[in-house]
VODREN-333988 format. One line per 2 residues: number of its first residue (from 1); for each residue x, y, z of C-alpha. Coordinates in Angstrom, 1 decimal, padded with zeros to 4 digits. Each point is the difference from the previous one (the first is absolute). Example, Ala and Ser with C-alpha at 12.3 -4.5 7.8 and 13.67 -1.06 7.14 Angstrom:
# VODREN-333988
1) 012.3,-004.5,007.8 ~ 001.4,003.4,-000.7;
***
This chain:
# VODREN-333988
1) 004.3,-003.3,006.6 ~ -000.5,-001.3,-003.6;
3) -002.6,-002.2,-001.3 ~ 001.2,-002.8,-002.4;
5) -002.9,-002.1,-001.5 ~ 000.3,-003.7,-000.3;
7) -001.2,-001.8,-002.8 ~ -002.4,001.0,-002.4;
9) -001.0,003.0,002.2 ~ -000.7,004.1,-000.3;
11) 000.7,002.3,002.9 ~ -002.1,003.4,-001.2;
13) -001.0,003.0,002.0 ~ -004.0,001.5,-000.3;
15) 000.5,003.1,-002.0 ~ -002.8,003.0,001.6;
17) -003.8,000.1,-000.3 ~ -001.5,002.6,-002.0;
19) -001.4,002.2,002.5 ~ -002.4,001.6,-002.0;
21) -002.3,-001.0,-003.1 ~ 000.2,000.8,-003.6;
23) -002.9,003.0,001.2 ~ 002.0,001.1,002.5;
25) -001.7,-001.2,002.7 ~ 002.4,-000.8,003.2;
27) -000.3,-003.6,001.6 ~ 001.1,-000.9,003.4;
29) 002.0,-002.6,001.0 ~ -002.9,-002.7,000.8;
31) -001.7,001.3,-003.3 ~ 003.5,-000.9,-002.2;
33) 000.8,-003.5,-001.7 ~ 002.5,-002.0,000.6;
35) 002.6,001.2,-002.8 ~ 000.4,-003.1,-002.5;
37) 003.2,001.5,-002.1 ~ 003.6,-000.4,002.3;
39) 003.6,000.5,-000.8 ~ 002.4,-002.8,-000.3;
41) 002.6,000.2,002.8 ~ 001.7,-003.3,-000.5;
43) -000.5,-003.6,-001.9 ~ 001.4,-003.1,000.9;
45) 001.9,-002.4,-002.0 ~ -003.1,-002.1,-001.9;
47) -001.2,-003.0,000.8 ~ 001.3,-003.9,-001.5;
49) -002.1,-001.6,-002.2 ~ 001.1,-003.4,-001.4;
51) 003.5,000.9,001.3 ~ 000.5,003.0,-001.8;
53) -000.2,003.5,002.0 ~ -002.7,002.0,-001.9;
55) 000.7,003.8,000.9 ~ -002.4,002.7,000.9;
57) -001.6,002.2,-002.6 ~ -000.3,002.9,002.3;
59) 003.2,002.5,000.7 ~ 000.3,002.3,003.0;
61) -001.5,003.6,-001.1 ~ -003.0,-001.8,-001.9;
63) -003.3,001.8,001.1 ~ -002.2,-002.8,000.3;
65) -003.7,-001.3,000.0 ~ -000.9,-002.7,002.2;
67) -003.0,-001.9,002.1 ~ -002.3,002.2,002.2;
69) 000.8,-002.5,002.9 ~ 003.5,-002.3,-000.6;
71) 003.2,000.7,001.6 ~ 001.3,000.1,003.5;
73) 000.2,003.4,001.5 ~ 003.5,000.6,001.7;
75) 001.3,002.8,001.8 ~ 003.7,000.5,000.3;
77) 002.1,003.0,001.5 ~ -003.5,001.7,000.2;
79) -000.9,-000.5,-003.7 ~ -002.9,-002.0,-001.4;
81) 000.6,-002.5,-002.8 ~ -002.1,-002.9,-001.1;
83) 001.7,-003.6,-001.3 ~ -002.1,-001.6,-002.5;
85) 001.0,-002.7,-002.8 ~ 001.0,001.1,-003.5;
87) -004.0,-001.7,-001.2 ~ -002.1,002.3,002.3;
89) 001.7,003.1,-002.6 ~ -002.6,000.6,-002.0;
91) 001.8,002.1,-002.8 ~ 002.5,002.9,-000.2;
93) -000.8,003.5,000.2 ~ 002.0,001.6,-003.4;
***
């Protein structure tokens, strides 16, 4: 099964948390944030403002930085992947 955006939204999967510090030190799983930088999977058309369709700015492969808590977390054929609107990206990661 495919997942097609609709409108103006992002379809992006949670790239890994660093497991262990900068020192070296090895955090658990309850001790780990919530990674905040994703992977573009797939973008929807844009959204229509004042008739006209304004396209996303976002392409699929963009690494991405977005809000600790936006998005709705999806799981489909036993992967995880969060749909959030193009405005809770933050910025891209180059």
């Amino acid at each position: 099964m495919t997942i097609k955006p609709l409108s103006d939204r992002v379809v992006i999967k949670m790239l890994e948390a660093e497991e262990t510090t900068k020192g070296g030190i090895i955090l658990t799983s309850a001790a780990q944030e919530k990674p905040q930088v994703a992977e573009v999977v797939a973008v929807g058309p844009g959204k229509t403002v004042d008739g006209k369709l304004v396209p996303v700015q976002i392409k699929v492969g963009d690494k991405v930085l977005m809000s600790k808590y936006s998005g709705t977390e999806v799981k489909v054929d036993g992967e995880e992947y969060t749909i959030l609107r193009e405005e809770d990206i933050l910025a891209v990661v180059e």
